[in-house]
C-alpha positions as CSV (number, residue, x, y, z in Angstrom):
1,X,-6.9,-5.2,-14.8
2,X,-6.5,-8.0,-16.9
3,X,-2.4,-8.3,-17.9
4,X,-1.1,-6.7,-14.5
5,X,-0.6,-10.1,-12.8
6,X,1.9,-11.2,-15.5
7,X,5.6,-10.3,-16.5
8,X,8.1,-11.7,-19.2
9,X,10.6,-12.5,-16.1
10,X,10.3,-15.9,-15.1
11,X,12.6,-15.6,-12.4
12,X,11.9,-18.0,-8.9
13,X,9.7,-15.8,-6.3
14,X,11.4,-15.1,-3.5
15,X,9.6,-12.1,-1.7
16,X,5.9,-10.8,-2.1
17,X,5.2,-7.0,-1.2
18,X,1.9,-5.5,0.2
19,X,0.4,-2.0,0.1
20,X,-1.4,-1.3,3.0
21,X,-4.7,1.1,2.6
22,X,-6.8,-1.2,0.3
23,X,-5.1,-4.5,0.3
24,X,-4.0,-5.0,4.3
25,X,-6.7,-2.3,5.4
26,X,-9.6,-0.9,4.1
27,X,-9.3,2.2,2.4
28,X,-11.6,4.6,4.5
29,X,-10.0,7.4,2.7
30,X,-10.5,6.4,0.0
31,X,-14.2,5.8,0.1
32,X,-14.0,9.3,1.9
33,X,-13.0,10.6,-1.1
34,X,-15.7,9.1,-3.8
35,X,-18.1,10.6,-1.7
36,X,-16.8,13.7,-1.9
37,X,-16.1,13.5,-5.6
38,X,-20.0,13.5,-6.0
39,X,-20.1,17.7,-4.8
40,X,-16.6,18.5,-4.8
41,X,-14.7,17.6,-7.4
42,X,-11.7,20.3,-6.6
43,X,-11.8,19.6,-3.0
44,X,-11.0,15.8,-4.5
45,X,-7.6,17.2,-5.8
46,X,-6.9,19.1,-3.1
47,X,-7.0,16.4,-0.7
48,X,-4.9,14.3,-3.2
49,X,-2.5,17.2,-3.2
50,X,-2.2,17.5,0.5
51,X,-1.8,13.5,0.5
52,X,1.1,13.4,-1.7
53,X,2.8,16.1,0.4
54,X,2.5,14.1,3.3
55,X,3.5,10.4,2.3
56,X,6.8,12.3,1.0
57,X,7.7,13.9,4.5
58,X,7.0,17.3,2.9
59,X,4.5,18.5,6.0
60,X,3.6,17.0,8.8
61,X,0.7,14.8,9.4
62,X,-1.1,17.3,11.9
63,X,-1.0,19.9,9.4
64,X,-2.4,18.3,6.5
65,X,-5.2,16.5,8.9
66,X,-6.5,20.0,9.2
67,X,-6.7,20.7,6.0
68,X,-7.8,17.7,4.6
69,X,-10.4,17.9,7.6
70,X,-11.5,21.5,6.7
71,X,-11.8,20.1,3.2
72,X,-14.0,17.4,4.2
73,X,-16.3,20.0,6.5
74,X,-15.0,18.2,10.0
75,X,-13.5,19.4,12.7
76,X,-9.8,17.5,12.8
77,X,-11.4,14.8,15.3
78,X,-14.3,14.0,13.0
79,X,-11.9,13.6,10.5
80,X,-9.3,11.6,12.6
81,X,-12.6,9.1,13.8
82,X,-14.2,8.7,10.6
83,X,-10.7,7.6,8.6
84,X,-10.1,4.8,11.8
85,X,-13.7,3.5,12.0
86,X,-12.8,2.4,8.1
87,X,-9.8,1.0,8.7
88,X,-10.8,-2.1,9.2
89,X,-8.1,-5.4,9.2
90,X,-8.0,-7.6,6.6
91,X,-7.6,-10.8,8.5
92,X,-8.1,-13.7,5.7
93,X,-5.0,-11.7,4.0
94,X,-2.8,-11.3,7.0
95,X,-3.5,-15.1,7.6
96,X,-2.4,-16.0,4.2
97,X,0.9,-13.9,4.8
98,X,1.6,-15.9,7.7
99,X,1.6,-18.8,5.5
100,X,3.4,-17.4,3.3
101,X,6.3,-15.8,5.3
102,X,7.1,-19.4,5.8
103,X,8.5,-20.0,2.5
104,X,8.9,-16.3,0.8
105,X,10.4,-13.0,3.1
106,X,7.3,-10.3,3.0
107,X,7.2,-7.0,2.7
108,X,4.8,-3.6,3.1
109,X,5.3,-0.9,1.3
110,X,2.8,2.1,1.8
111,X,2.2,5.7,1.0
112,X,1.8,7.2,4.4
113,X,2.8,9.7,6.7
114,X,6.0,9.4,9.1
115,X,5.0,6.9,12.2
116,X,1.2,6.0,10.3
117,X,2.3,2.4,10.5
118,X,3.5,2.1,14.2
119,X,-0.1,4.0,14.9
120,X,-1.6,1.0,13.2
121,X,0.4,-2.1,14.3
122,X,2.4,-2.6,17.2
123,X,6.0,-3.6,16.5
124,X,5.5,-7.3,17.2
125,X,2.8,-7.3,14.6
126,X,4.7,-5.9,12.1
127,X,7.4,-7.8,12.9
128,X,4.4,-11.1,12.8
129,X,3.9,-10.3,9.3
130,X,6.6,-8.4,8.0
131,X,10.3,-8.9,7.3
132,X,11.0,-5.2,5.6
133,X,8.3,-2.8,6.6
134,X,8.6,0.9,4.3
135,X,6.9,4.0,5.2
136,X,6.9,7.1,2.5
137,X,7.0,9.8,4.5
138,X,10.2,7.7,6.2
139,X,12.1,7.3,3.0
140,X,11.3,10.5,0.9
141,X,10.0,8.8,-1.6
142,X,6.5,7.6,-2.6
143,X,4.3,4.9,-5.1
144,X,4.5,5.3,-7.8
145,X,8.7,6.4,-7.8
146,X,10.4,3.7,-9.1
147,X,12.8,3.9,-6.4
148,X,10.8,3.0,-3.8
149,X,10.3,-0.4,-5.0
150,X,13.7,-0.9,-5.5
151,X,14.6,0.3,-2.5
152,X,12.2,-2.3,-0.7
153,X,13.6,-5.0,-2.7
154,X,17.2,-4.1,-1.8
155,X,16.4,-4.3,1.8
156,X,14.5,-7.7,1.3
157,X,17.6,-9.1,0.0
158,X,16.2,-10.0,-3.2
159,X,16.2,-8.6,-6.9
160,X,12.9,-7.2,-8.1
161,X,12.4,-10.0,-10.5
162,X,12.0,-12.3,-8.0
163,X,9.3,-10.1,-6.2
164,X,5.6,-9.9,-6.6
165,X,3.6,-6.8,-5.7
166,X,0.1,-5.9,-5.2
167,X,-1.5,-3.0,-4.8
168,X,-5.4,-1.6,-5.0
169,X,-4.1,0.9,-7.4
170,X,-3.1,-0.1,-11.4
171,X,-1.0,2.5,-11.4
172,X,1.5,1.6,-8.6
173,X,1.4,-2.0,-10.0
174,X,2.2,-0.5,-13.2
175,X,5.3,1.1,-11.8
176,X,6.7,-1.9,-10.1
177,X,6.4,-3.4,-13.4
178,X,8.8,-1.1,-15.0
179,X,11.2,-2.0,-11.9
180,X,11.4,-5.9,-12.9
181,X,9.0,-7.1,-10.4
182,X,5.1,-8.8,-11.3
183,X,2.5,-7.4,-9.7
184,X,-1.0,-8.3,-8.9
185,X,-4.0,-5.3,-9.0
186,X,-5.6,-5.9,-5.9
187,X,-9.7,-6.1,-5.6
188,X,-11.2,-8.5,-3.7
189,X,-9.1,-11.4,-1.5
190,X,-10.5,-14.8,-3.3
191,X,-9.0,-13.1,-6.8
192,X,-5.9,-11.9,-5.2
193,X,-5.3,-15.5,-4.0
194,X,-6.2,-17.4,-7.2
195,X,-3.7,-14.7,-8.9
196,X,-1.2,-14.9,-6.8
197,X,-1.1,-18.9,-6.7
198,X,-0.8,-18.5,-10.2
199,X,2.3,-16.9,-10.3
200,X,4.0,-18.9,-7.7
201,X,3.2,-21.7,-9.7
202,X,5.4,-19.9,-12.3
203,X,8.4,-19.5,-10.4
């Protein structure tokens, strides 16, 4: 979205936050879902619903895997095999990020159930990548919630001003916006970077 990348502050960059499904991972779900959009519309909601419930801690992740499986028409296993065969790594980015961490701290902040981040990296990944690592479902709170951000900046060290966050989703970017921060709307790697080099050039 053309605008997203850019903000009136001008203040020096000093962290850079990542989602994770559809900027660090591939978004299996999320293609799971356009499918289904094509013959159930409803079913769309209701998995959005059950998602929402989950990244905020409100039931547990076994519970809404069977219903979002049921949803789907898979038995909880299907489900479970189909979302990790998706998930696929995206390594030019976490190489860049290891770059980066060299000169700016780094952060992830994803919309996702208690523990879904441990299941995905081991600690010394995270720890590889990662200064400040924030789970939803661990903080009660949830993209886009302004206080989430904030929260992620505050345990970065760093003001949101001096942050930039990207996300696959205009409307999380949108609400780190409103916190102070820029953000860059995440589509393809080779864009991100050209974006993202642009605002470091800033400040």
């Amino acid at each position: 979205m053309a605008g997203l990348g850019y903000n009136i502050s001008m203040a020096k960059t000093e962290a850079i936050i990542f989602d994770l499904f559809g900027v660090v991972l591939n978004d299996s779900l999320g293609q799971m879902l356009d499918e289904l959009a094509r013959t159930d519309p409803k079913g769309v909601v209701e998995v959005w619903d059950l998602i929402h419930q989950v990244s905020r801690g409100m039931i547990d992740r076994e519970d809404s895997n069977r219903q979002v499986a049921a949803i789907f028409g898979m038995t909880v296993d299907e489900y479970r095999q189909r979302v990790a065969a998706g998930e696929v790594r995206n390594t030019q980015l976490l190489e860049l990020i290891s770059q980066l961490r060299g000169t700016y701290k780094t952060a992830i902040l994803s919309n996702i159930s208690k523990g879904g981040l441990s299941r995905r990296f081991s600690s010394q990944e995270l720890d590889k990548y990662f200064d400040v690592v924030v789970g939803s479902a661990d903080v009660g709170m949830a993209k886009p919630d302004l206080e989430v951000y904030r929260l992620t900046a505050t345990r970065l060290g760093v003001e949101p001003a001096r942050c930039i966050f990207t996300d696959d989703k205009s409307d999380f970017c949108e609400a780190a916006i409103e916190t102070g921060m820029r953000a860059i709307h995440y589509t393809d790697f080779a864009s991100f970077k050209t974006q993202l080099e642009r605002l470091l050039a800033q400040g």
